[in-house]
C-alpha positions, 0 to 999 in steps of 0.5 A, spaced: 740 557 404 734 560 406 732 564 413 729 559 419 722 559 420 720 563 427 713 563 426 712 557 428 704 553 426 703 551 433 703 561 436 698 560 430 694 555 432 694 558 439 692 564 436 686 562 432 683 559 438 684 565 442 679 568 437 676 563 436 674 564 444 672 571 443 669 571 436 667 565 435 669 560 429 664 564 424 668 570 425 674 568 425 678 571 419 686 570 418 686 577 418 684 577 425 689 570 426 695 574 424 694 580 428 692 576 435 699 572 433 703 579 432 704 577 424 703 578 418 697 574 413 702 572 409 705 568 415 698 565 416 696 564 409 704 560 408 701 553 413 694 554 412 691 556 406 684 558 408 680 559 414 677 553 413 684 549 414 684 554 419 680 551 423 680 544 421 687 545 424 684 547 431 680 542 431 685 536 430 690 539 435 685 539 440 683 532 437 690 530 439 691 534 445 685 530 448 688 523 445 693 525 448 691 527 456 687 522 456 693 516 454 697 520 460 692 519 465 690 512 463 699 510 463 698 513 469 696 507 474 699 502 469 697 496 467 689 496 470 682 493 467 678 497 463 685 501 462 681 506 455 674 507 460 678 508 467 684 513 464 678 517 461 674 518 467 680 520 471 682 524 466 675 528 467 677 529 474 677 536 473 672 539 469 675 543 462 679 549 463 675 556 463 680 559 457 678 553 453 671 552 454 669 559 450 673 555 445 670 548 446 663 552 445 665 556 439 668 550 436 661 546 437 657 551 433 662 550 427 662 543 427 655 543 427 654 547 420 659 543 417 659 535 415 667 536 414 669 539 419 665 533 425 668 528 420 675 528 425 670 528 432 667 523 428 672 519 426 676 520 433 670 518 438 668 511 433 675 509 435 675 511 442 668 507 442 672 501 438 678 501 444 672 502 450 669 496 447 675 491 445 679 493 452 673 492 456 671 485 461 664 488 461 663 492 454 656 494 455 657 497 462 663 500 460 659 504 454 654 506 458 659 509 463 663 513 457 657 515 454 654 518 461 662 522 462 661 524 454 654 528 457 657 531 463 663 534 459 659 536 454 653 539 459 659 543 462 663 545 455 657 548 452 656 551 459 649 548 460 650 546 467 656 545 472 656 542 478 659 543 485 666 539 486 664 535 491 657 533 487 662 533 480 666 527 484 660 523 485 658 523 480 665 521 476 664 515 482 658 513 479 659 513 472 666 509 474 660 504 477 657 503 472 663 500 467 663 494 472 655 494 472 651 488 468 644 491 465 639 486 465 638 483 458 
């Protein structure tokens, strides 16, 4: 019987984003993977085999983390109208973490030169946008409204702009406005 495994994927996905966030997404090497997570290369090298699967890893994980926050957050008030749209805006509630915005920024220049990589945002945002509209009484109110939490959290994790709480808060209230609002034909 072989020895258990003690380097689990999930240290050596933390670790890739921790470089991630103080290299960027181009710089990162599995050299600097496996010295940021205390290991060896080859530990790195035995999950992903390149940096490209690598960072392709980082990015699902946050992919299912996000997917994962947001259907938490939507359980929450139980059984409610536009339940995809409303858990998504109550989850913005508090804008990302400082720790992952240095990621989220780092991620966004790699996915912007590469096809493959943007293929699972890709993917994940054309079946959140499928759940909004098949699971929402007004489907072009609560388009805009996804469409309007989409640009403030992309403004604040490309560290474009922030805003103070108490405007972020009104904000989040008007957007949820705007998933019951009609805009004329």
């Amino acid at each position: 019987m072989g020895r258990k495994r003690v380097i689990d994927q999930e240290q050596i996905l933390d670790a890739a984003e921790r470089v991630v966030a103080h290299d960027g997404a181009a710089r990162l090497t599995l050299d600097a993977v496996a010295e940021e997570a205390g290991i060896s290369k080859a530990s790195v090298i035995y999950d992903y085999k390149s940096k490209q699967a690598l960072i392709e890893a980082v990015v699902q994980r946050a992919v299912t983390n996000d997917n994962s926050f947001n259907a938490a957050v939507r359980a929450g008030p139980g059984d409610i109208d536009n339940a995809v749209i409303r858990g998504r805006i109550a989850a913005a509630a508090e804008p990302l973490p400082d720790e992952f915005r240095a990621v989220a920024l780092n991620l966004c220049a790699a996915l912007a030169q590469d096809g493959q990589l943007r293929s699972a945002i890709q993917a994940n945002q054309s079946t959140v946008i499928d759940n909004i509209l098949t699971g929402s009484a007004n489907p072009q109110g609560a388009l805009l409204a996804y469409l309007a939490l989409e640009g403030l959290k992309l403004l604040e994790s490309l560290d474009y702009h922030s805003w103070p709480q108490p405007e972020r808060e009104q904000i989040l209230r008007e957007i949820s406005w705007l998933v019951d609002a009609r805009p004329e034909a």
